[in-house]
N, C-alpha and C positions, 0 to 999 in steps of 0.2 A: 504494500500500500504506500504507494509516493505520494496520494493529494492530502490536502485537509482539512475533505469534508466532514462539515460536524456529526453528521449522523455516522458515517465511518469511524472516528475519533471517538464517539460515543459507547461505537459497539467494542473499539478494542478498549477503552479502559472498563467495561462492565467485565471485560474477559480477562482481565490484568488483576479484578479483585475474586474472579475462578481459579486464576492463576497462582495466586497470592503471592504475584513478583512483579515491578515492573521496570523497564532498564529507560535511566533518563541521562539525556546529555545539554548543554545548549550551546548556542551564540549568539556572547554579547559583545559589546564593545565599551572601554571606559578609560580608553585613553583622554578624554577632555572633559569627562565628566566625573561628578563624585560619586554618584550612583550610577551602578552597571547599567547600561541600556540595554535589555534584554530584546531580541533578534530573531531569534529561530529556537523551538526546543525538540528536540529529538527521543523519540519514545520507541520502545519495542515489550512485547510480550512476547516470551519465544522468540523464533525468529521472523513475528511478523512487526514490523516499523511501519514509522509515521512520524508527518511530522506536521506539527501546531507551530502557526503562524503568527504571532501576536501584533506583526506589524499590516500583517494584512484585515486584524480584524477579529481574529479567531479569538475565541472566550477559552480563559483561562480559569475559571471555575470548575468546572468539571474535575481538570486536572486537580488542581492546588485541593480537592474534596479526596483522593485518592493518595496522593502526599500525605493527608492526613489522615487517612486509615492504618489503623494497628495493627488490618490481617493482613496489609499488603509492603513485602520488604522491598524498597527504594536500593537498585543498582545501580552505583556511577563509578566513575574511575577518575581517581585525583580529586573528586565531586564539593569539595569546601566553598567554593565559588560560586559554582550552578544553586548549590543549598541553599548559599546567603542571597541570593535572588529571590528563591521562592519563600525566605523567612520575611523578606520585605513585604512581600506581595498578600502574603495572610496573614502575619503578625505571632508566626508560632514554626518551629524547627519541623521539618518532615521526620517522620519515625516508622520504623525502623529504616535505620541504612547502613549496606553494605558496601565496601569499599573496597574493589579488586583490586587495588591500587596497592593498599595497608596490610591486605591480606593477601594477597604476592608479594610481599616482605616479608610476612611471618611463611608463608611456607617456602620462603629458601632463595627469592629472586632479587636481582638488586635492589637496594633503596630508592622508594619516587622512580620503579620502572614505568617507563612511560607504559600508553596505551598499544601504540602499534608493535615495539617490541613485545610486551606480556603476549599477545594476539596472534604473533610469529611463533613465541614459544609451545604455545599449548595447543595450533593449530592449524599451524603451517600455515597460515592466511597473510600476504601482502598486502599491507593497509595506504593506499596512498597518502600520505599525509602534504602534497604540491599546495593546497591552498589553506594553509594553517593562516597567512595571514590577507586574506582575500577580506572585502567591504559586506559582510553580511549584513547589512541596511539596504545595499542594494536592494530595488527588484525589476523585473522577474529575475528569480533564482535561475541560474544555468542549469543544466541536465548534471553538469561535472560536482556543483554546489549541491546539489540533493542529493548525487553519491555519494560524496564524501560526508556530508552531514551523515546519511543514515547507518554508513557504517561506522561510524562513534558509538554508536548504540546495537547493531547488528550482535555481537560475536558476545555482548554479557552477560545474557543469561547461562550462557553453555561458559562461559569464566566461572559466573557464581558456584555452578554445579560442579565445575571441575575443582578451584580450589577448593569450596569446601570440603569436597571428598578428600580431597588431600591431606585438608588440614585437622580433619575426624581422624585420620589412618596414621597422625603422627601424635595427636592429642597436644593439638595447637589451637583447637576452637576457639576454647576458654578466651584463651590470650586476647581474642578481637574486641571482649565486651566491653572493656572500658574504651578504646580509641572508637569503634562505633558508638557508644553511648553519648561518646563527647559530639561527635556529630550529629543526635538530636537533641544536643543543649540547647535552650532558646540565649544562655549565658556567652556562648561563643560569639554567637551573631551580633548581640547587643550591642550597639558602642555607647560607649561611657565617656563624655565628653571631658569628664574632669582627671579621667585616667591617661587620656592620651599624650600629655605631659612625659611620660616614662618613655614612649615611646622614638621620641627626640632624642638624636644623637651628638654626644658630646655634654650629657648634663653634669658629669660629677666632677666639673668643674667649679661648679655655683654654690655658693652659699645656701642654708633653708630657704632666709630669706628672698632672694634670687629663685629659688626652686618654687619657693609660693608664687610670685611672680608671673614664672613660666606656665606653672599649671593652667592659672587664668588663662592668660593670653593663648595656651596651645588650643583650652576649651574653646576659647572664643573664637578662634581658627576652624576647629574643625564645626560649630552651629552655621560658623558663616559660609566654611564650604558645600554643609549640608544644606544650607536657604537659597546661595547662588547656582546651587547642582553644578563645581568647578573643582577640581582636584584641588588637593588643599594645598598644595607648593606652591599652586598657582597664584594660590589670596597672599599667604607668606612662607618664605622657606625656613626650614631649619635654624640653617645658622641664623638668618635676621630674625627669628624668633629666641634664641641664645641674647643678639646682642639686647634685644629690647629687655631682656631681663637683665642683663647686666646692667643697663644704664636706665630705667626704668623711667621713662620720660611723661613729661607731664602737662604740654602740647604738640600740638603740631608740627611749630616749625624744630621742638626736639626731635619730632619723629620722623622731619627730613633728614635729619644729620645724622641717622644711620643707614648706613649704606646696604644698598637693595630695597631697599621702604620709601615709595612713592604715596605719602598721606590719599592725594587724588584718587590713586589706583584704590583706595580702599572702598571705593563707592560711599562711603559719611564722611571722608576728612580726616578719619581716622578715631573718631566720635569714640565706636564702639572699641576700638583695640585699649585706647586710652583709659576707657573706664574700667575695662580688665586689668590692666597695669596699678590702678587703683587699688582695685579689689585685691588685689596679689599684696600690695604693699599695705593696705591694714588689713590683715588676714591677722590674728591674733595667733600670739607665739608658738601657741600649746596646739594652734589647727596648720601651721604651717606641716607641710609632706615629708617625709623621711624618704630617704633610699632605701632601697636593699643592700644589709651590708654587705659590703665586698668581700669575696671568697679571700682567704689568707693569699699571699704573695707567695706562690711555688719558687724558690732559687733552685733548686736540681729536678727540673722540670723532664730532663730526659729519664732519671731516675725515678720518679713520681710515673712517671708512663708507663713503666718495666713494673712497679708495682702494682700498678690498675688494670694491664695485661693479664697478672698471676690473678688476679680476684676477677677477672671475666671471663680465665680458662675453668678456673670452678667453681660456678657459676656454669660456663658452657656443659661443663660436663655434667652436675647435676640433673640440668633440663635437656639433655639429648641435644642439645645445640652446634650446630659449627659454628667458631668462634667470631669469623667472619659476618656471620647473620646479626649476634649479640653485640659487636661492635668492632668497628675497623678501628686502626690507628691513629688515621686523623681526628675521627670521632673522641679519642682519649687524650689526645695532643690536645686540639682544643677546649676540652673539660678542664683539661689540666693547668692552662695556660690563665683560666678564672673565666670562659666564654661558657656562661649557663642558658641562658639566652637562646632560644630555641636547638638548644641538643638533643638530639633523638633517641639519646640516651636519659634523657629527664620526661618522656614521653609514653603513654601507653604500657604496654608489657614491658618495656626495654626497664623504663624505670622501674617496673614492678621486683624483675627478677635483680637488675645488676645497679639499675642509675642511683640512686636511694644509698645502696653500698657504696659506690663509689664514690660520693659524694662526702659518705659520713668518712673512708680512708682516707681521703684530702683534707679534711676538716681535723682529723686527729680523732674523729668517734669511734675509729675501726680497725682492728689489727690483724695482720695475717701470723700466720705462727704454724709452724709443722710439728703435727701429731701423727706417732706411727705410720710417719715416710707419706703424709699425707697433707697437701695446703688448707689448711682451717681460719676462717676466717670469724670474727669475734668481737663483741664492742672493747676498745681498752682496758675497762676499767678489771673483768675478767678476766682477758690475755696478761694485763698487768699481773694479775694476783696469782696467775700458774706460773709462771716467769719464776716471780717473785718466791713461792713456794719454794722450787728450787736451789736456790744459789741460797749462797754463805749468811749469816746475822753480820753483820758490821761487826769486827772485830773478833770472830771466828778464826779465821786464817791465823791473826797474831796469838791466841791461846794458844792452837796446836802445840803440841811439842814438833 
């Protein structure tokens, strides 16, 4: 099925809650805008697709009612994006969903395999991917745009069926529930305007005060981006969002003299940024933001890697793991180096089995130690006192005879 008509669209999503699966893709575009523009959405039951039009018109109720059903598991791949589309669009996370994506990670395939590889592997299928970056606002759609739309969606269900199998026969299921869970948080999707402050690079330079500051002003960044539907670098960047907090200005023509901040371009004169910078500066002591504190400062950082190896080898071997899957080297080089910050090792299973561990050996919470020819690994305070058990009383050695 290539068109989409409603009654057609109708009859496969009544068939998708028989099915109790159904495989969703889209395209949007959002390069100039803050909000995804959503394009084209790609569906399949089994292997019959379709595809819902919304620029042409087509009603997207139906669907977003099916998203919302409990008996029916939502199939995407890489899908956090297409999700946060459809959480705009009703006000609530699609549930359940499965991610061939996260779950061809846990059963053994690269990290973030893309779509067309996974699809080569499991089924010898070449997936043209020539117009990844084609104008899908266009229309009429070309014949080449509809194939390639539909096979995004074509080949998931027989993924879902195949990894899961997979990951039943290795007793990997488990492992998915929480990184799917997180994908029908309506928590994920939320933005929090007064949180996006963290997300600025370069803060732990700033004082609290400076850090209250920024907060405001990043909030007031991002409402403003969300009212002018404009990526938000475009209202202000980063760094001119840094210097405003360092110099914390209290007109206009302050707000000329730093550099990259055209007052005008603000569409009010700069009105609203100004009264954030306010609110930043009497923000009372006790409400000003804290950081996270900083991981301790690793000095033998190639050393500290060689240790968090041994605690990910057992670890691996505990869970039936190649150690490869549980964590590569870079992934522990940059743990190491104090980059917590979206580690895939601080995520999902990963953190469940090893990240948590590895965190607490850095930190000094965790100690390795060999018990009958074997790597045990232990909070301190425990390994201390078997240690300690051992060896001499202070001043033992000098009694002997």
């Amino acid at each position: 099925m290539h068109s989409h008509d409603p009654a057609e669209i109708a009859g496969l999503l009544a068939r998708a809650r028989a099915h109790g699966r159904i495989s969703i893709d889209t395209e949007f575009m959002r390069e100039k805008t803050y909000w995804a523009k959503l394009c084209l959405v790609q569906v399949a039951v089994g292997d019959e697709c379709a595809l819902i039009d919304p620029l042409a018109g087509d009603d997207m109720g139906p669907l977003l009612e099916v998203l919302a059903d409990p008996a029916v598991i939502k199939i995407v791949h890489a899908g956090s994006q297409d999700l946060e589309i459809f959480y705009r669009m009703s006000g609530h996370a699609a549930a359940p969903v499965f991610d061939t994506q996260i779950a061809a990670t846990v059963a053994g395939f690269p990290s973030q395999v893309g779509y067309a590889r996974l699809m080569k592997d499991l089924f010898d299928v070449d997936i043209d991917k020539s117009d990844t970056f084609t104008d899908w606002a266009r229309r009429p759609l070309t014949p080449a745009q509809v194939e390639y739309a539909l096979n995004d969606v074509r080949f998931l269900d027989g993924a879902f069926l195949e990894l899961s199998a997979r990951l039943e026969k290795e007793g990997r299921a488990a492992w998915l529930a929480g990184d799917m869970a997180r994908l029908s948080d309506d928590r994920v999707y939320a933005v929090e305007p007064e949180e996006q402050f963290r997300r600025v690079k370069r803060i732990s330079s700033l004082s609290r005060r400076q850090l209250g500051v920024l907060q405001k002003v990043a909030a007031w960044r991002e409402r403003e981006a969300m009212r002018r539907d404009l990526p938000k670098r475009w209202v202000i960047g980063d760094e001119t969002l840094i210097e405003v907090a360092r110099r914390r200005p209290t007109d206009a023509s302050a707000l000329s003299e730093i550099r990259g901040l055209n007052p005008r371009a603000l569409g009010d004169g700069g009105s609203g940024l100004l009264a954030a910078v306010r609110a930043g500066v009497e923000t009372a002591e006790e409400d000003l933001p804290r950081l996270e504190k900083k991981p301790r400062t690793i000095v033998d950082v190639e050393g500290v890697v060689e240790l968090m190896g041994a605690l990910v080898r057992v670890r691996a071997s505990e869970k039936g793991i190649a150690v490869p899957l549980l964590a590569t080297r870079g992934d522990l080089e940059r743990l190491a180096s104090g980059q917590r910050d979206d580690s895939p090792l601080l995520e999902g299973w990963r953190k469940a089995i090893v990240g948590d561990a590895l965190v607490a050996l850095i930190d000094g919470a965790l100690a390795l130690r060999v018990s009958d020819g074997r790597v045990l690994a232990e909070p301190c305070s425990s390994a201390a006192a078997s240690v300690a058990a051992t060896l001499p009383e202070p001043g033992d050695a000098a009694e002997r005879p």
